[in-house]
C-alpha positions as CSV (number, residue, x, y, z in Angstrom):
1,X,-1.9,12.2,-13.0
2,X,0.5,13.6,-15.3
3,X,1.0,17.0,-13.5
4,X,1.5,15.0,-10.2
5,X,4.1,13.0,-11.5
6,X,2.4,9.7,-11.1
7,X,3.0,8.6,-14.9
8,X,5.4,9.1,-17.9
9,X,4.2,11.3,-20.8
10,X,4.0,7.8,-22.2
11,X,1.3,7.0,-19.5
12,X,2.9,4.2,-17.7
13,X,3.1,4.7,-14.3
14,X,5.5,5.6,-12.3
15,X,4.5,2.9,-8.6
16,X,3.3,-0.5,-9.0
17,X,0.4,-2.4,-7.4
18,X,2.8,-3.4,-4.8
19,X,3.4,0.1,-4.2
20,X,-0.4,1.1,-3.8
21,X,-0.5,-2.0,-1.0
22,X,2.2,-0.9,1.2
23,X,0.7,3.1,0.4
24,X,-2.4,1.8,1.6
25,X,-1.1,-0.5,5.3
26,X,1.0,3.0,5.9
27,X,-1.9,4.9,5.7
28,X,-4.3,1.9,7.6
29,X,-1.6,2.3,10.3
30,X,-1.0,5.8,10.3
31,X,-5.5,6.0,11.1
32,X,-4.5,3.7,14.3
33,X,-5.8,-0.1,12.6
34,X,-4.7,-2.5,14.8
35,X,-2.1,-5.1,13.8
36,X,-4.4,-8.1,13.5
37,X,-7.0,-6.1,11.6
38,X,-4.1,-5.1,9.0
39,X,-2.5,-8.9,8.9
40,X,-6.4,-9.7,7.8
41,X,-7.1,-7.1,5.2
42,X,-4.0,-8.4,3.9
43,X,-4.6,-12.1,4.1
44,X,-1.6,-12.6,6.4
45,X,-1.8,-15.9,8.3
46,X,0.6,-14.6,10.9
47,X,1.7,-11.0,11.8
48,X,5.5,-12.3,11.2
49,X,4.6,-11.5,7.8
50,X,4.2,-7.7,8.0
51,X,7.6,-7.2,9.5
């Protein structure tokens, strides 16, 4: 993880959980998930949300 960049030579990293959620509804998006399957793995009550 070092060589990548993803952490300090200290080993704290360099993204946040929040970081790793948005990463991972680009990517769900990006694979062609639909909207309302996102808002749910999300625990959205309302697509508004993910705006």
């Amino acid at each position: 993880m070092a060589s990548a960049g993803l952490i300090t030579e200290d080993i704290k990293p360099h993204f946040s959980s929040h970081t790793l959620r948005h990463t991972a509804v680009s990517l769900w998006i990006e694979m062609g998930l639909q909207p309302a399957c996102v808002q749910k793995l999300l625990g959205h009550a309302s697509l508004r949300m993910m705006v």
